[in-house]
C-alpha positions in Angstrom: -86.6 1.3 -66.6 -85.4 -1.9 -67.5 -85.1 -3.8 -71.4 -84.6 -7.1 -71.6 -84.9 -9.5 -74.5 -84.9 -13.5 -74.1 -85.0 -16.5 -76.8 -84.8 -19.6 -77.3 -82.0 -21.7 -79.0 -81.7 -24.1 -81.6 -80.4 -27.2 -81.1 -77.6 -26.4 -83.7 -77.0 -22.7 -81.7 -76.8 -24.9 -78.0 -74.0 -27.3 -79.7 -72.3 -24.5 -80.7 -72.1 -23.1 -77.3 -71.3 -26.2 -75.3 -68.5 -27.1 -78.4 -67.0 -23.6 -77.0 -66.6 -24.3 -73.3 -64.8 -27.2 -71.5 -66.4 -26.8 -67.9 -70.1 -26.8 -66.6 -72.8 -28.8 -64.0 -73.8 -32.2 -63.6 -76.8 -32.6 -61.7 -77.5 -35.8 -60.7 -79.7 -37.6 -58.2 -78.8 -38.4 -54.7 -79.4 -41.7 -52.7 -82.6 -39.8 -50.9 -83.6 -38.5 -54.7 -82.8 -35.0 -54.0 -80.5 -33.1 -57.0 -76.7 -33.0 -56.5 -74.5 -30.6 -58.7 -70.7 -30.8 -59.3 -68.8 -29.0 -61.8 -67.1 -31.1 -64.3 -64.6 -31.0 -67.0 -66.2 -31.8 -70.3 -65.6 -32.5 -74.3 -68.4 -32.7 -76.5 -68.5 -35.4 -79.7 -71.3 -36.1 -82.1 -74.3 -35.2 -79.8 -73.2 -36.0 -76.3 -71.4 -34.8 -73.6 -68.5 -36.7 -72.0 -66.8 -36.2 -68.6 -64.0 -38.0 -66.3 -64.3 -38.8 -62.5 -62.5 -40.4 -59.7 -63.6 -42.9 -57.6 -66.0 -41.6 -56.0 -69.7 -40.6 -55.4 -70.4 -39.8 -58.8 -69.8 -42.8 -59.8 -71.8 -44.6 -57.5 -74.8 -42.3 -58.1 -74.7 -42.4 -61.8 -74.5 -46.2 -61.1 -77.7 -46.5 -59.3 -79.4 -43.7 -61.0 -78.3 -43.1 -64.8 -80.8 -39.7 -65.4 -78.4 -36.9 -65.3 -78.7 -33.1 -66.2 -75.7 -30.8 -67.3 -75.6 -27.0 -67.5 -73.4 -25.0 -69.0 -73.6 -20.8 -69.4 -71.7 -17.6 -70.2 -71.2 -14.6 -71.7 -70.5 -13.2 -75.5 -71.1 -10.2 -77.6 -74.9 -11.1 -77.6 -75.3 -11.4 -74.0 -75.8 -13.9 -71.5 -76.8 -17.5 -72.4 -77.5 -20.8 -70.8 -78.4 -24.3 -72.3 -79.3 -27.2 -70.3 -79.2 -31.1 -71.8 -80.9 -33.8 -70.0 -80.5 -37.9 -70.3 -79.0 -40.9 -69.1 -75.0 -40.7 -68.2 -73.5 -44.2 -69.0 -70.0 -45.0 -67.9 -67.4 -46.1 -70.8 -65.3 -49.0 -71.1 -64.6 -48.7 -74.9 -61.3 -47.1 -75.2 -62.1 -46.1 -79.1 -64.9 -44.0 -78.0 -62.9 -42.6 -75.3 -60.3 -41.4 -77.4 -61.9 -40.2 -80.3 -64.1 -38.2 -77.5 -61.2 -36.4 -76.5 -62.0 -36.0 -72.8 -58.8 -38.7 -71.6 -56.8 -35.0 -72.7 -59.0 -32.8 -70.6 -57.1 -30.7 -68.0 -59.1 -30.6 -65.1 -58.6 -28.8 -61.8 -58.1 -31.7 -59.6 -54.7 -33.4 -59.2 -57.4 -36.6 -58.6 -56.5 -39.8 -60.8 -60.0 -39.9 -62.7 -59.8 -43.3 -64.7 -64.3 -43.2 -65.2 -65.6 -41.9 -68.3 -69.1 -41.4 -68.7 -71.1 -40.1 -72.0 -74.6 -38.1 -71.6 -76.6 -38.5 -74.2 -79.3 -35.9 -74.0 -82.9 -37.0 -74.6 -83.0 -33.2 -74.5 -81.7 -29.9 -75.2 -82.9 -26.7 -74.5 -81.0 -23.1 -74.4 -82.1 -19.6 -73.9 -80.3 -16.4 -74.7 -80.6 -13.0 -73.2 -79.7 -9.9 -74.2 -77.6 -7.4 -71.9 -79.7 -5.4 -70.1 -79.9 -1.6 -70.7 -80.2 0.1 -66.8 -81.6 3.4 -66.8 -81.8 5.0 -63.5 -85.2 7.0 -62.2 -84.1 10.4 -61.5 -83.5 11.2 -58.0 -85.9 13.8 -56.5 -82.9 15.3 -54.9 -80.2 16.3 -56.3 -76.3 15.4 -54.5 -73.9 18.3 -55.6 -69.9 18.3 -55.2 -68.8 20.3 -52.6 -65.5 20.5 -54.8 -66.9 21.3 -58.2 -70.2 22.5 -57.5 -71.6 20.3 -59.6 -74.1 17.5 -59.5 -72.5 14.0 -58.3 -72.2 10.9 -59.8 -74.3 8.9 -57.1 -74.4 5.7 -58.9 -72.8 2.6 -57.8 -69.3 1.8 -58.1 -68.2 -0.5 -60.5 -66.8 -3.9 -59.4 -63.0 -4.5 -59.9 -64.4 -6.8 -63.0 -67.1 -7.6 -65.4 -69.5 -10.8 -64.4 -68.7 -12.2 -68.2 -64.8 -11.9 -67.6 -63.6 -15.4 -67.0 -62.1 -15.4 -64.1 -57.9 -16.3 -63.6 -57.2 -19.9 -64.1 -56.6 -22.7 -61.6 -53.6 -24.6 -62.6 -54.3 -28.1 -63.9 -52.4 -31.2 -63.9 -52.7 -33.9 -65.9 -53.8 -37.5 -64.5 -51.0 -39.5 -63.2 
């Protein structure tokens, strides 16, 4: 058997989330109008999102075609969540906004010089929570039995070497040039 619980999020709960992370997914649309996803580096002020990029297809794209999504999920002591924001992404040329946004002192991944700032403003916001889920095995109608010990055997799964919510070791960043 298997318990699950699910709910939505308030706006105010989704902020909170996305104010506590610095990476997540851009979707944007492609030349042919298909969905494109890259993970970007992110800082979040007053009600959008902002993100750098280099020179390159990004760029272009959110050119051409402004409508943007961005994703961002994880894991706390209330389980698994998600929230999703969609809206236009407009690139930045005012260097006040860009510095009281904070992302020109985002570390990102990429040794890449990323001089483009854009800002998404969500014309929406939506988030959904779930709660761990609680497995509890059928019983087995046979029963496997230690040759050792005699008794019964633990015939569950092993354990990966780490938990899904643990973040996982850092890349080394550098900042731009």
């Amino acid at each position: 058997m298997t318990t699950s619980t699910q709910h939505h999020l308030s706006t105010a709960e989704c902020w909170t989330l996305i104010e506590g992370e610095s990476v997540g997914r851009l979707a944007i649309v492609r030349d042919d109008g298909g969905p494109d996803l890259f993970p970007v580096n992110i800082a979040s002020y007053e009600g959008a999102v902002y993100f750098r990029t280099a020179s390159d297809t990004k760029v272009v794209r959110l050119t051409t075609h402004p409508a943007a999504a961005f994703e961002v999920d994880g894991h706390d002591d209330e389980g698994w969540w998600s929230v999703v924001l969609r809206g236009r992404a407009v690139r930045l040329a005012d260097p006040a906004e860009i510095e009281r946004s904070g992302v020109s002192r985002l570390l990102t991944a990429s040794p890449r010089y990323k001089p483009h700032v854009f800002r998404l403003t969500p014309d929406s916001i939506t988030g959904r929570r779930f709660a761990d889920r609680d497995v509890v095995r059928a019983p087995r109608h046979t029963t496997v039995v230690d040759q050792e010990t005699g008794a019964p055997a633990d015939t569950r799964a092993p354990r990966p070497a780490h938990e899904r919510h643990e973040r996982p070791t850092s890349i080394p960043s550098h900042r731009p040039y």
